[in-house]
C-alpha positions in Angstrom: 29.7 13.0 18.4 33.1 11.0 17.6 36.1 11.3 19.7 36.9 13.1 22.9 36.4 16.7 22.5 38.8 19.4 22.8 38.9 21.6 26.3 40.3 24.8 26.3 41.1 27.0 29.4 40.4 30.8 29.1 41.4 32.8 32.3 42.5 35.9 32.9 41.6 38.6 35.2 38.3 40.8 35.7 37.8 42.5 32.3 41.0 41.3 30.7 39.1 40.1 27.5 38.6 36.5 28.4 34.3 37.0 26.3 36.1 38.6 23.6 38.6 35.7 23.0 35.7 33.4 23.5 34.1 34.2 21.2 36.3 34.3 18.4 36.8 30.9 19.4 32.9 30.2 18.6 32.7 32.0 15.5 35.8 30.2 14.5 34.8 26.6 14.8 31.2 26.9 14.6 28.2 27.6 17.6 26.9 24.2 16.7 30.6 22.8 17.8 31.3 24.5 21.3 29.8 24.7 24.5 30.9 27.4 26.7 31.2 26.7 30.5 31.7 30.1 32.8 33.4 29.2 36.2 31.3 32.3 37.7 28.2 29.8 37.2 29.4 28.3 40.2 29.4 30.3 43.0 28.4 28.7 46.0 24.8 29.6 47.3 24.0 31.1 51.0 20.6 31.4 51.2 21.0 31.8 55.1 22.3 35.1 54.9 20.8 38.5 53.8 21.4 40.3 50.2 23.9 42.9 52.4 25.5 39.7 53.8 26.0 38.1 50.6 27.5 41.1 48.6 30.4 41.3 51.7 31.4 38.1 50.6 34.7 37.7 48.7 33.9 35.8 45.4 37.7 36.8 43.8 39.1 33.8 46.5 38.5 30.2 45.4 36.8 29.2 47.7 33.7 31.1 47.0 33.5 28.4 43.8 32.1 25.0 43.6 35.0 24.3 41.6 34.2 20.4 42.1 30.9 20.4 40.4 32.5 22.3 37.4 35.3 19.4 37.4 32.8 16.3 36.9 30.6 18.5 34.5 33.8 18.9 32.2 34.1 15.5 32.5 30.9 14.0 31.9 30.9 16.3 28.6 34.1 14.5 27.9 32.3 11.3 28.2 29.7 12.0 25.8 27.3 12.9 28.7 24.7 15.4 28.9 25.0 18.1 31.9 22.5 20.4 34.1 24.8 24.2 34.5 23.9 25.9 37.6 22.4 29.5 36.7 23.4 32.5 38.8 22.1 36.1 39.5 24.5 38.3 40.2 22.0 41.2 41.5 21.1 38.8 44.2 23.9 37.2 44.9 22.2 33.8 44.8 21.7 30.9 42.7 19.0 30.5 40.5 16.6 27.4 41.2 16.5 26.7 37.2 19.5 24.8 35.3 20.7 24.8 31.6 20.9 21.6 30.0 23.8 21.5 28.1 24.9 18.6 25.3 28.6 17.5 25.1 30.2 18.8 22.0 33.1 18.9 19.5 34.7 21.9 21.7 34.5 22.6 25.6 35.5 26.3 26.6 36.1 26.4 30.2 36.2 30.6 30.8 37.2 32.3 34.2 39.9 34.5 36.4 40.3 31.6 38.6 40.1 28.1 36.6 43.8 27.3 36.4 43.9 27.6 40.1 42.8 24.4 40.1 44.9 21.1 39.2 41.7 19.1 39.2 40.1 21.4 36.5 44.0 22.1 34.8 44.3 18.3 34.1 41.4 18.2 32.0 42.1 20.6 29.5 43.9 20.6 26.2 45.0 24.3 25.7 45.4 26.9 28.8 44.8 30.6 27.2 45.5 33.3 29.8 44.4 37.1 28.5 46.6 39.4 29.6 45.3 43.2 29.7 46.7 46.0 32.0 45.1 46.7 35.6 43.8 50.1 34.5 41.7 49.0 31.4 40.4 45.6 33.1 39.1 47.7 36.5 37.0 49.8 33.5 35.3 47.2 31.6 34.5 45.6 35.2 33.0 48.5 36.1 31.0 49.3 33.1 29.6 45.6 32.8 28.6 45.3 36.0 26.6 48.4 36.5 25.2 47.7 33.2 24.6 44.0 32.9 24.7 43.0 36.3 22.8 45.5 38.5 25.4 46.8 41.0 26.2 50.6 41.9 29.1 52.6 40.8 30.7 52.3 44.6 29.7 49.2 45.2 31.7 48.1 42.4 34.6 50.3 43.1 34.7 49.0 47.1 34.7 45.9 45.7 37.9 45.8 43.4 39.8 48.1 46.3 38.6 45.5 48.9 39.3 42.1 47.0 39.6 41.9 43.5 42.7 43.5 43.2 44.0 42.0 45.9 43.0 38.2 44.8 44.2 39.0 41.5 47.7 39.4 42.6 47.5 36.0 44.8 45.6 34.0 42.8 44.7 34.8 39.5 48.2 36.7 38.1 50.5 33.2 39.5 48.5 31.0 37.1 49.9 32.4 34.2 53.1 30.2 34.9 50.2 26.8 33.7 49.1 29.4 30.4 50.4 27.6 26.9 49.7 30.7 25.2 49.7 34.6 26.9 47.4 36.9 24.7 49.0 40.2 26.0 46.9 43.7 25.5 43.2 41.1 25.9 41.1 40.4 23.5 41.9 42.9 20.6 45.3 41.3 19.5 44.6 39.9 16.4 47.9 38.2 15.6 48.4 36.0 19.0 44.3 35.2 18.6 44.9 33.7 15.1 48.0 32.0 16.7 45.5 30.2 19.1 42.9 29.5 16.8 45.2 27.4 14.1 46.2 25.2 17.5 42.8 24.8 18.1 41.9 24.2 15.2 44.5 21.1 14.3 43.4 20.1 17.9 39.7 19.9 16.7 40.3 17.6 13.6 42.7 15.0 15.5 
């Protein structure tokens, strides 16, 4: 691979769009160019407390992140290095014990509600995206992917967004929008700021 590659920053909040925007990104520039690193990867593990214990915790705050681990992966990919991902069931509540190895490559995606939280992690990326979508749609694509994909019940889903993603959203997640270079407002659907982004990244990806 020849030069440094590109790292772009999707956040926005919990069902804004962020996978959608993704991957036109990927289907843009090619799934043999990009890598795609989720922040929700790295939750911390706490195997000393019980399933019921671990779903109480709060994992909308930053500090339920090993946001440091994510920082020298980024930029060991920048260096041309190889990384091991962290894998992470989200029935459980627990890490996985297996990794992913991942290559470095032309174009690093960095995707999650809390990544520009973090100046560490802010520093190393050539584009900030932030999705914007409205509270009321992003609560019902949470909902519906995590009862589907994830394993989780209807109410504990719902006391979950009452109880802290909603309220995390509005501390930490809706101030970093101020770090965004581009908005994408109504998520992942608007076409015309989406092939805004995707010309920047693509004269980023040919420097």
């Amino acid at each position: 691979m020849n030069g440094v590659p590109v790292v772009i920053g999707v956040a926005g909040g919990s069902g804004s769009g962020k996978t959608t925007v993704v991957s036109r990104i990927v289907e843009s520039m090619g799934n043999d160019h990009v890598i795609v690193l989720e922040h929700d990867r790295y939750y911390y593990d706490h195997p000393e407390l019980r399933l019921e214990e671990r779903a109480a915790l709060n994992y909308d705050h930053p500090a339920s992140l090993e946001t440091d681990l994510l920082v020298r992966h980024v930029a060991e990919l920048r260096a041309g290095r190889a990384v091991e991902l962290p894998t992470y069931d989200f029935a459980r509540h627990a890490r996985r014990q297996t990794t992913d190895t991942v290559q470095p490559r032309r174009i690093i995606i960095v995707e999650g509600i809390l990544i520009f939280a973090d100046a560490a992690l802010r520093d190393l990326m050539d584009v900030k995206v932030f999705v914007d979508t409205d509270d009321d749609t992003r609560f019902i694509r949470r909902l519906q992917r995590d009862v589907a994909e994830r394993g989780r019940t209807m109410d504990s889903v719902i006391d979950q967004y009452l109880n802290t993603v909603k309220p995390m959203h509005l501390e930490f997640v809706e101030p970093t929008k101020r770090y965004a270079d581009i908005i994408i407002p109504r998520g992942g659907h608007n076409t015309v700021a989406i092939d805004m982004m995707l010309t920047l990244i693509r004269s980023l990806g040919t420097r």
